[in-house]
C-alpha positions as CSV (number, residue, x, y, z in Angstrom):
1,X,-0.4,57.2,240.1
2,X,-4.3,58.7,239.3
3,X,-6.2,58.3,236.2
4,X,-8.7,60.9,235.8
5,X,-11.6,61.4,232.8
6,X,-13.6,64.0,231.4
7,X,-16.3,65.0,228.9
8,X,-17.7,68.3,227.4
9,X,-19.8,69.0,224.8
10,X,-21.0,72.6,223.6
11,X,-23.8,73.1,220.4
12,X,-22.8,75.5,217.7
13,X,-24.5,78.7,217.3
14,X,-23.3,82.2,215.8
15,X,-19.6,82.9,215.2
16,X,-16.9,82.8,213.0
17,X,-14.4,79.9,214.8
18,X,-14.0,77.6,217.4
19,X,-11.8,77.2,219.7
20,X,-10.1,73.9,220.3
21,X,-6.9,73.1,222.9
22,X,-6.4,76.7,222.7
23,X,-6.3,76.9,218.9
24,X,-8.6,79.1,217.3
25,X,-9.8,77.2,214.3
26,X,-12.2,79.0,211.6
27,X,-15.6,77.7,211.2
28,X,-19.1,79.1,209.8
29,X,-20.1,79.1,213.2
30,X,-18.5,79.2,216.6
31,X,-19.9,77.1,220.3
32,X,-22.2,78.3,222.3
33,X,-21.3,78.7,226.0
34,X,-20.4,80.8,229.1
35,X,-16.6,80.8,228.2
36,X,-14.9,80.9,224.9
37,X,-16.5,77.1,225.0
38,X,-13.3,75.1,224.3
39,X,-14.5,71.9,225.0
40,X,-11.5,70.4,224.8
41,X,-10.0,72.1,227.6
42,X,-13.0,71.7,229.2
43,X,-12.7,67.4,229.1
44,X,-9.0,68.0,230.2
45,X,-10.2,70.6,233.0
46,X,-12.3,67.5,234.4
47,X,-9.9,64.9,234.5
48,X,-7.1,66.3,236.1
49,X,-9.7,67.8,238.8
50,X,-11.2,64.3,238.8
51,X,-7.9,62.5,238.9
52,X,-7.0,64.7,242.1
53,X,-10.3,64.2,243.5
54,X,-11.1,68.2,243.3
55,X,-14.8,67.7,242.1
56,X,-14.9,69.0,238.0
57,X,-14.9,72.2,236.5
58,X,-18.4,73.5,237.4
59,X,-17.3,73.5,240.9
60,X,-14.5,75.8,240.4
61,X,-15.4,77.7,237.8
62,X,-19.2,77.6,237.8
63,X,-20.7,79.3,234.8
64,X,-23.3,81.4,236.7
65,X,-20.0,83.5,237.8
66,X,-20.1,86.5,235.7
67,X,-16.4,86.4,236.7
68,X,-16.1,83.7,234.3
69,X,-17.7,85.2,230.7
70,X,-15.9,84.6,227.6
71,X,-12.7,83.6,229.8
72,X,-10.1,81.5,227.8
73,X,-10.1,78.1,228.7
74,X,-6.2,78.4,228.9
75,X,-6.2,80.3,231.7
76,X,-8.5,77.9,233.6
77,X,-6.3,75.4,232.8
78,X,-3.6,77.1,234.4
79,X,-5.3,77.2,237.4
80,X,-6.4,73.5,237.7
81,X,-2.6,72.6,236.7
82,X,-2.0,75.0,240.2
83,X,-4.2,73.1,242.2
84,X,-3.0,69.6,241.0
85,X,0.8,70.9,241.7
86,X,-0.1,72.4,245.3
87,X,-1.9,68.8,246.0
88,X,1.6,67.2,245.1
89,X,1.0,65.8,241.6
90,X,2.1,66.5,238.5
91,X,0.6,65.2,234.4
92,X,2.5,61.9,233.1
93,X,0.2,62.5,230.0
94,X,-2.9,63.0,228.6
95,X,-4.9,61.2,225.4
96,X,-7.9,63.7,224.2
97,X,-10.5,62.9,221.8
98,X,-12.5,65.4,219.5
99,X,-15.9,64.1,218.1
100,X,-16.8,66.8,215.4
101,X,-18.1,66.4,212.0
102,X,-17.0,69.7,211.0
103,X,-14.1,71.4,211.2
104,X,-11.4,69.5,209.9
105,X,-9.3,69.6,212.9
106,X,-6.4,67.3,211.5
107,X,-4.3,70.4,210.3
108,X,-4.4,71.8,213.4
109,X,-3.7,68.8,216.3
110,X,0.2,69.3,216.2
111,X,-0.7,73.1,217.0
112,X,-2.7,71.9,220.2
113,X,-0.3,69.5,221.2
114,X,2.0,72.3,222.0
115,X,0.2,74.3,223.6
116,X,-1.5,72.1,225.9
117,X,2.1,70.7,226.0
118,X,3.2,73.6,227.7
119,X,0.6,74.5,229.7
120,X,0.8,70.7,231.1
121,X,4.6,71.1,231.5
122,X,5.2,68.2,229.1
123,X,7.0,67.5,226.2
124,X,4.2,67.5,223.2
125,X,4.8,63.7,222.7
126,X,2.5,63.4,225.9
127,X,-0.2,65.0,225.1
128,X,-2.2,62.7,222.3
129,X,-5.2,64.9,220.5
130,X,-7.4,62.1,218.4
131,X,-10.1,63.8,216.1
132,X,-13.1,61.8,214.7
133,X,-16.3,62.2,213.2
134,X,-19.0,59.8,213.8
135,X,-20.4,58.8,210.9
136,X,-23.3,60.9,210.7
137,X,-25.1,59.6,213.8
138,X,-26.1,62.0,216.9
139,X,-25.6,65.1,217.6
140,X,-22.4,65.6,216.1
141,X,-23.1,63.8,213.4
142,X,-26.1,66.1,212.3
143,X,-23.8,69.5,213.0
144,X,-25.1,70.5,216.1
145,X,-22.2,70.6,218.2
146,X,-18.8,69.2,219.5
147,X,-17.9,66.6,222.1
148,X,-14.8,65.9,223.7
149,X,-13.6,63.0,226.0
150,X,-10.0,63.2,228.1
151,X,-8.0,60.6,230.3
152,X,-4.9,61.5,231.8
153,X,-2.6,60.2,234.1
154,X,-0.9,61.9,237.0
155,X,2.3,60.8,239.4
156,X,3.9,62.3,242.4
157,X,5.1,66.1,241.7
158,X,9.0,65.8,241.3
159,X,10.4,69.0,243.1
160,X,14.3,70.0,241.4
161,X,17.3,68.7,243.4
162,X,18.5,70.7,245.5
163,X,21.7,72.4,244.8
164,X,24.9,71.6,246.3
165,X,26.2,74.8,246.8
């Protein structure tokens, strides 16, 4: 078993949404970054690469690639979840946390649950999204932007039986 962690954080600037565990949530302003800024993703990103002992996200994807502008965080995803399966391990479960002060994000955890869910190969039940504000202090609290902390835990990659035939 490995436990990994992570942490993002992008600032708001222009836009019309953000986009959170691959939900696109509308907001009077979107995040400010190289990809579509899904900080979320971004946390998780880090802890599985962490918890395989692959370096983080910047290694992989580093955002002075021009390969990597306004990519979907999914898709990166996919790609770490590739290198954690091809190193012989496999996601137990994850528990996320959003620190935002705006959007509400409650309406739409069940929605990134599912997604992340099934990008993670795992039932929706193990994959915990917490949103919170906090309180008005830091950045966050003043509007300026959106954090996000991961943990997950991986075990040994279990490869299908093989059939008897």
């Amino acid at each position: 078993m490995r436990i990994g962690q992570g942490f993002d954080v992008h600032a708001f600037g222009e836009g019309d949404a953000v986009v959170l565990g691959g939900v696109r949530i509308p907001h009077e302003r979107g995040l400010v970054a190289h990809s579509d800024g899904d900080v979320l993703v971004h946390a998780l990103c880090d802890a599985l690469l962490g918890a395989t002992g692959l370096g983080d996200i910047g290694r992989h994807f580093p955002d002075t690639d021009p390969v990597f502008a306004d990519v979907n965080s999914m898709d990166l995803l996919a790609q770490v979840v590739s290198m954690i399966r091809a190193e012989g391990l496999a996601v137990v479960n994850v528990d996320l946390t959003v620190v935002a002060q705006a959007p509400r994000l409650a309406p739409h955890v069940p929605e990134m649950c599912e997604r992340l869910g099934a990008a993670l190969n795992l039932p929706s039940k193990l994959v915990n999204v917490k949103a919170t504000t906090s309180e008005g202090l830091g950045f966050t609290g003043r509007g300026e932007g959106i954090a996000a902390f991961a943990v997950v835990l991986l075990g040994p990659l279990e490869e299908p039986a093989a059939s008897d035939h």
